[in-house]
Structure formats: structure tokens, C-alpha cells
C-alpha positions as a Markdown table, in Angstrom:
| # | Residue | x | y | z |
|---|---|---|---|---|
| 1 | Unk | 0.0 | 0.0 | 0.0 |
| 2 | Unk | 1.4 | 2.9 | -0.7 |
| 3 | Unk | -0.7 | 5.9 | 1.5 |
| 4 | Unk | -2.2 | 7.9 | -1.1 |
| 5 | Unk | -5.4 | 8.7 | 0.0 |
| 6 | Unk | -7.9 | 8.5 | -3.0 |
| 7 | Unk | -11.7 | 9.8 | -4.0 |
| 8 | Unk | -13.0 | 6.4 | -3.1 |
| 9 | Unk | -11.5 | 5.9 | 0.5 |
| 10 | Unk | -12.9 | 9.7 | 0.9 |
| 11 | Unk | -16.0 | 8.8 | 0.0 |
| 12 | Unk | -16.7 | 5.9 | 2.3 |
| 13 | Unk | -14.7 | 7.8 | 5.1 |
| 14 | Unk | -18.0 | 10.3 | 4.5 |
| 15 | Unk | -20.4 | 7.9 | 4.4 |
| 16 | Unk | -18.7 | 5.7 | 7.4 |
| 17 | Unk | -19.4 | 9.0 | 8.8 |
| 18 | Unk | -22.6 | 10.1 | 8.3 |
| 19 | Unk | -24.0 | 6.7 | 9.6 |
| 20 | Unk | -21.9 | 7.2 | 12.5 |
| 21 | Unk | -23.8 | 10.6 | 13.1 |
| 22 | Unk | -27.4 | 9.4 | 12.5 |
| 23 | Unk | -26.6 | 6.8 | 15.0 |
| 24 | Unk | -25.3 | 9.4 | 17.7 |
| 25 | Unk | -28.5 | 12.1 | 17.3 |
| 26 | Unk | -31.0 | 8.6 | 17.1 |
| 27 | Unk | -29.4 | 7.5 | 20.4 |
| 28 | Unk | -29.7 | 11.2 | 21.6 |
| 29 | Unk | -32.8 | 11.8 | 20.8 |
| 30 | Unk | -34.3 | 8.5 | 22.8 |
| 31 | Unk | -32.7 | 10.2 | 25.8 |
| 32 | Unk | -34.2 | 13.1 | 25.8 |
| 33 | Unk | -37.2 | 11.9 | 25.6 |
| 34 | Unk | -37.1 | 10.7 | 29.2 |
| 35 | Unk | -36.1 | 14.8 | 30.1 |
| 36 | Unk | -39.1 | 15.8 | 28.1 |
| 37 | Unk | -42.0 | 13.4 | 29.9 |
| 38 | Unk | -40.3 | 13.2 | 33.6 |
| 39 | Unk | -42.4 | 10.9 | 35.6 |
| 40 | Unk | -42.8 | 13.8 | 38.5 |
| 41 | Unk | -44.1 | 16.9 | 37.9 |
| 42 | Unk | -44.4 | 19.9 | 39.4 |
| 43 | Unk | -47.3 | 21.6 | 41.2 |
| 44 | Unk | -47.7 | 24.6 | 38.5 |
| 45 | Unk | -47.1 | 21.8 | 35.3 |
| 46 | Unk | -49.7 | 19.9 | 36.5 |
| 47 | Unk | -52.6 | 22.9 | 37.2 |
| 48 | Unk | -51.7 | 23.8 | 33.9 |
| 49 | Unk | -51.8 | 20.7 | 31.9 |
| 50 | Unk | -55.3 | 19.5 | 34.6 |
| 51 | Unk | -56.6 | 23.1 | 34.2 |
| 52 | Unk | -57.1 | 23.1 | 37.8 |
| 53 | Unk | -56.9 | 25.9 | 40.9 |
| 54 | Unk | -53.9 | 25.3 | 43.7 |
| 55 | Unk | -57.0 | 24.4 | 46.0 |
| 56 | Unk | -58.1 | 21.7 | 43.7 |
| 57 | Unk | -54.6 | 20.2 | 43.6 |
| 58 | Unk | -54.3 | 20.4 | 47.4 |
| 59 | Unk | -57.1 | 18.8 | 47.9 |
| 60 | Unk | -55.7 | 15.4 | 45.4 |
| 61 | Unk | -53.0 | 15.9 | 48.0 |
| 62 | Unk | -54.3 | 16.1 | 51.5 |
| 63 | Unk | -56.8 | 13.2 | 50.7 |
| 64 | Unk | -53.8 | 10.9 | 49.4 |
| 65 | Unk | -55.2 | 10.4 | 46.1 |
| 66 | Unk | -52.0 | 11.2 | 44.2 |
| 67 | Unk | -48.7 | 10.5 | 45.4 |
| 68 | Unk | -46.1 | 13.8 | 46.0 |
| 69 | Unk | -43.0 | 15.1 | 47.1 |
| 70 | Unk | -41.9 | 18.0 | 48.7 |
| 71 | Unk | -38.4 | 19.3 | 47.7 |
| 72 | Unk | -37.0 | 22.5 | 49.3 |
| 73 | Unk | -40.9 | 23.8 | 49.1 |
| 74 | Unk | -41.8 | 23.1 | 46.0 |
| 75 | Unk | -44.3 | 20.1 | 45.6 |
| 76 | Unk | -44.1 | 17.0 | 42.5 |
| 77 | Unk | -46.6 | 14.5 | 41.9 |
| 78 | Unk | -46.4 | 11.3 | 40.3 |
| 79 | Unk | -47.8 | 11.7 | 37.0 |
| 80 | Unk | -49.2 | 8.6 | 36.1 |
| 81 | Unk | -51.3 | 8.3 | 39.3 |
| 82 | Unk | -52.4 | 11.8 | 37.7 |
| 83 | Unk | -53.0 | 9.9 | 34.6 |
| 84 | Unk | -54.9 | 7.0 | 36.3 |
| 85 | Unk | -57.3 | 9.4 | 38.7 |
| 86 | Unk | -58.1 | 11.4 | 35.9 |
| 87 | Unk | -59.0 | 8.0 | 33.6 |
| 88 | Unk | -61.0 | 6.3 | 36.3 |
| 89 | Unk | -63.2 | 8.9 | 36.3 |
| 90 | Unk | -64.4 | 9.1 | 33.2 |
């Protein structure tokens, strides 16, 4: 072999490449997916996305019909017992 580089070896170099990057942002984008639908969620996400007052979601709360956590004052619930509460009602 003598080490001259030609079009050809540049040309699967590239699309060596490419696959290699599809690969990468396919692998990334499965991870963020888990950031984008957390399984807790805070208080204000979930009156939004319920359409429902503070009291309302206090109440869920106090009557232990969702399950939460408080973290330095700021509430989370578990959003598929949201999911479930919300589906057994209907």
C-alpha cells in the first residue's frame, strides 16, 4: 500500500461517517425523551396541563389520592397516578 489517499476511501470515510452521526443524534434523541416526559411533575405543570386551581390540587393531595413530594418547598406528583385518577373517572 502505498498511502495515497484516493476519492474512493474519501468517500466511504464520508459515508462511514454520516451513519456514525445518525446513529449518535438517534441514540440522543431517545434520551431526551425521558427529560421531556419526567415521571414527577411539578405543582404549576400539573394545574396547567389539569386546568385546575392550587385548591383543587391540594385537595388530590391532603386526601392521598395522588402521590407527591416536597423538595426544598416546592411540591411534584407522580404523573401517572395523575394519569390514572383522571382516567377512572371518566
Amino acid at each position: 500500500m502505498n498511502g495515497n489517499i484516493t476519492k474512493d476511501d474519501l468517500r466511504q470515510f464520508g459515508l462511514s461517517l454520516a451513519e456514525q452521526l445518525k446513529q449518535i443524534i438517534k441514540d440522543n434523541k431517545d434520551t431526551k425523551n425521558d427529560y421531556l416526559h419526567p415521571e414527577w411533575l411539578k405543582s404549576r405543570v400539573v394545574r396547567k396541563l389539569m386546568d385546575m386551581s392550587p385548591a383543587s390540587l391540594q385537595n388530590l393531595r391532603i386526601t392521598g389520592k395522588v402521590r407527591f413530594k416536597k423538595v426544598l418547598g416546592s411540591y411534584y406528583y407522580n404523573k401517572s397516578d395523575l394519569m390514572n385518577l383522571f382516567n377512572d373517572e371518566n
